[in-house]
N, C-alpha and C positions, 0 to 999 in steps of 0.2 A: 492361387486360390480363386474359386469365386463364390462373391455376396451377390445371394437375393433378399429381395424384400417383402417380406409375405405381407403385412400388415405395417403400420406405423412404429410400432415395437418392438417388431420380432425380425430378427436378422437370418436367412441360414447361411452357413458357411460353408462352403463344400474345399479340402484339403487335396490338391493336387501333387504332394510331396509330405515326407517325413519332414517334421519340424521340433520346434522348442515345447516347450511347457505352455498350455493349452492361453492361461493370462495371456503370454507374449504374444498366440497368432492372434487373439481376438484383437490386442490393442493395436497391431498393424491393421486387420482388417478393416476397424474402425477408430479410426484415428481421432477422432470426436471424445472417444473414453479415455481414462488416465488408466497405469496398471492398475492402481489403487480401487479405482472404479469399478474394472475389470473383475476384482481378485473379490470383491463385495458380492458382484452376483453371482458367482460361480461359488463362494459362502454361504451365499442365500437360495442357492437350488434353482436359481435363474439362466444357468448354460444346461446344455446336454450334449452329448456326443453318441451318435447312433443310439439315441431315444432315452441312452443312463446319466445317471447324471455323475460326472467324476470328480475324481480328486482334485487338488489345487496344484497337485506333481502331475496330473496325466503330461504326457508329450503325444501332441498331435502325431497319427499315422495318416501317411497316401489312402484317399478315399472317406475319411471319416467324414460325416456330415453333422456339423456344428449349428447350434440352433441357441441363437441369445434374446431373451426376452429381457428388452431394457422398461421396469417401469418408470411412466411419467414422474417429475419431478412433484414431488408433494409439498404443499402448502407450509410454508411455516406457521409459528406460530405467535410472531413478532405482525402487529399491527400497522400497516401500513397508514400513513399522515400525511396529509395535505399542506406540507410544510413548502417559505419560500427556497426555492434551489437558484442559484445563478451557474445555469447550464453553458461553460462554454465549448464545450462538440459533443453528438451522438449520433451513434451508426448500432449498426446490427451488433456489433459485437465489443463495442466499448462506449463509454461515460465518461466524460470529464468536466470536472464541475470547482469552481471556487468557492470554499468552504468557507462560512461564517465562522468567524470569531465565535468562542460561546457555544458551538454546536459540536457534541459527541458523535466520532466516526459510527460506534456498534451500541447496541444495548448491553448495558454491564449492572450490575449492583450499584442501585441507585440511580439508574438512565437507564428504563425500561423502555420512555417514551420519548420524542422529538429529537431521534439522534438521527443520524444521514443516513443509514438503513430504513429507518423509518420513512423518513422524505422520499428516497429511489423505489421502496414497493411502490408507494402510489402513482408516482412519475411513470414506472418504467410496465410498459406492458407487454412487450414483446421479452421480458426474460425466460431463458431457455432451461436456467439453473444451475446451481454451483454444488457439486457430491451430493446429488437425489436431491436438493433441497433446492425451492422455487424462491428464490434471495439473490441479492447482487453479489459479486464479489470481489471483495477487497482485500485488496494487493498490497497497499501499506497506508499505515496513518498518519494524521496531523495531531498533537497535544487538540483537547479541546479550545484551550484560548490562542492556540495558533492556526492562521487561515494560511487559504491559499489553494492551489493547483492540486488535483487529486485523481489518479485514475481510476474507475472500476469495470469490472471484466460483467460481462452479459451471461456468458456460458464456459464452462469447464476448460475447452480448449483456448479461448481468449485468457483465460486467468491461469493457465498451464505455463505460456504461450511469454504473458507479462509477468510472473514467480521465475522465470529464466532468465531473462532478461536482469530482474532487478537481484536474481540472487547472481549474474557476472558481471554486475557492476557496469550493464550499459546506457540504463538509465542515469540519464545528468537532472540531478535536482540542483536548481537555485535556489537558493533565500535571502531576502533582505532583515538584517540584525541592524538591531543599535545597542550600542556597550557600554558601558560605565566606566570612564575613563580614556585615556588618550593614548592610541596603540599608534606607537614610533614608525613603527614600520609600515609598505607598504602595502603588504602580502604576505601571506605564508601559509604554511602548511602546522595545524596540530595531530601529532601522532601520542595517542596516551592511549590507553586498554581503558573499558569500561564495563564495569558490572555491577551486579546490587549490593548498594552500600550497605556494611558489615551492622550498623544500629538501626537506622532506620529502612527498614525496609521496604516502603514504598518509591525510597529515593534511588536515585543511579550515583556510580561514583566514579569516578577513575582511581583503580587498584591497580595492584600488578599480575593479578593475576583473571583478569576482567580482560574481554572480548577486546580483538585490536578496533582501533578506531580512527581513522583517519578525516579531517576536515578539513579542506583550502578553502584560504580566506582574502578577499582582497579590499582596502578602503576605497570606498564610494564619497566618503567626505566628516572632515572633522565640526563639533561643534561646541559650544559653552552659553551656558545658561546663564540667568541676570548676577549669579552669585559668584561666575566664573568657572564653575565645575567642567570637565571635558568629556564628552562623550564620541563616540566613535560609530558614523553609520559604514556597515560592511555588507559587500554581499559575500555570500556563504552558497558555497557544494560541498555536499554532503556525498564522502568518498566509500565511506561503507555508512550501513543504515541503524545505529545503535539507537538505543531508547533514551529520548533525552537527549541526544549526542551531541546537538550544538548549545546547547544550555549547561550541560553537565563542560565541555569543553573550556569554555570562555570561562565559566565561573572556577571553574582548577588553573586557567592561564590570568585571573588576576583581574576580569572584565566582564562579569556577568551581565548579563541580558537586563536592559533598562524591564522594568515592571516585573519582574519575575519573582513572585511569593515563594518562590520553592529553594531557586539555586540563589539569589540575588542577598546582598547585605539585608542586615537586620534593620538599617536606617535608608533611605534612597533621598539624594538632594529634591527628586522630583517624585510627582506622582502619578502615574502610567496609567493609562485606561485599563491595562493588561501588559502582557511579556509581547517588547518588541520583538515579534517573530511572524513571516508574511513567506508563504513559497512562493517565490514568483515566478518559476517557469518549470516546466518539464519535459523532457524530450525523448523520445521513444519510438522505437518501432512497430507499425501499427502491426495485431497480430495475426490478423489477416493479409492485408497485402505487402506487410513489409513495410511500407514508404515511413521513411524518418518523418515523424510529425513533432513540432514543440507547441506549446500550450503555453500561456500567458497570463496573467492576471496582475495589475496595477497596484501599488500599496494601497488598500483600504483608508476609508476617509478620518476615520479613528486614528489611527497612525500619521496621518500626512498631516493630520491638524496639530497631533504633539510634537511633530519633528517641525511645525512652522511656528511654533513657539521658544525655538533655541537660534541661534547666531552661527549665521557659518563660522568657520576660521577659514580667513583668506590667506 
């Protein structure tokens, strides 16, 4: 086939062979669109072929001339904040940033304002757009009172690019946990299914018939506080990416998460600034050039100063 480019938005296509369903030649044409993307404007009267505008079944014939008018990415209507960000990489087509304790990934019910979408409109000025919409995009979250490592995509084919990626399981997440209690051993693996717990239902649970969910876990080192109690600092990868997943885990294997309101006992020996929970690295391929990149970010001063208040075990 060949693309011209008449103008900044409009593509034409010229079809040198009988082909598929009109979606699949655009998205090869233009590999920047998703089908989804694709299938939207040719719904919205934005393809034509030989000057009609067709079906979403047409199949491209030898000779047709294809004409796509992509409009610009529109405005949302989420307010952009001059919020602080601790920025560690940015390039043209991704963001990665260590997220504050305390700060909501997206604006939801109840967090309209100062969540990390908010912070990235104002931060970010070269975004391209994520599905017609001029917003960053994000690939996965942190609880709000968990920091740590975060990617976000600039434009459509970055976030197409890192949604493959994290849905084959080749992103490696780390996290550093502390647990309630003294875990014997020095490693392992939790396999339990997890889905939305049967009464409360803002909580997760581990069911049987709830999403599989796999966690490896290894001690980083044991401790005990003035009264003797044991806790356990661990790092944690997160093998599939369930809601809740290492909170809901530990707290069903007998060890929940020191500070945690949610999964954690109704009594805690101590009292946590928040849920020890910290991502500390991420490792990805960039989705542009490829190159394995990992990202980093150090336990938070909040955390390092409760875990300097407990007594190794030597």
């Amino acid at each position: 086939m060949t693309v011209e480019v008449d103008r900044d938005s409009t593509f034409t296509l010229l079809a040198d062979a009988d082909g598929g369903r009109i979606d699949s030649f655009i998205a090869e044409a233009l590999p920047d669109l998703s089908r989804t993307a694709v299938q939207r404007l040719v719904d919205a009267g934005e393809v034509t072929v030989n000057e009609a505008v067709p079906r979403s079944s047409y199949r491209v014939r030898r000779g047709d001339t294809v004409v796509v008018h992509i409009t610009p990415p529109q405005p949302v209507t989420l307010s952009p904040e001059v919020l602080p960000l601790d920025i560690l990489y940015e390039d043209a087509d991704i963001l990665v940033v260590n997220k504050a304790a305390g700060m909501v990934v997206h604006p939801g019910a109840g967090n309209l304002s100062g969540t990390l979408v908010n912070a990235l409109l104002a931060h970010c000025t070269d975004l391209q757009g994520i599905g017609g919409e001029l917003r960053p995009g994000i690939v996965h979250r942190l609880d709000k009172d968990t920091s740590g490592v975060m990617v976000v995509a600039k434009h459509d084919r970055a976030i197409r690019a890192l949604q493959r990626q994290f849905k084959e399981r080749e992103v490696r997440k780390t996290y550093v946990a502390l647990v309630i209690g003294n875990i014997a051993q020095d490693e392992g693996v939790i396999e339990a299914p997890i889905g939305r717990h049967r009464v409360h239902r803002q909580r997760m649970a581990v069911i049987a018939d709830g999403k599989p969910a796999r966690t490896r876990w290894k001690v980083r080192g044991r401790y005990h506080d003035d009264q003797n109690h044991p806790y356990t600092l661990l790092d944690v990868r997160l093998l599939t990416g369930r809601t809740h997943q290492i909170r809901v885990h530990f707290a069903w294997l007998g060890f929940p998460l020191v500070g945690d309101a949610v999964y954690g006992p109704a009594y805690s020996p101590l009292s946590a600034p928040r849920q020890f929970l910290h991502a500390r690295a991420l490792t990805l391929l960039h989705p542009t050039t490829e190159e394995k990149m990992t990202f980093s970010a150090p336990l938070p001063e909040d955390l390092a100063q409760f875990l300097a208040t407990l007594t190794p075990v030597i």
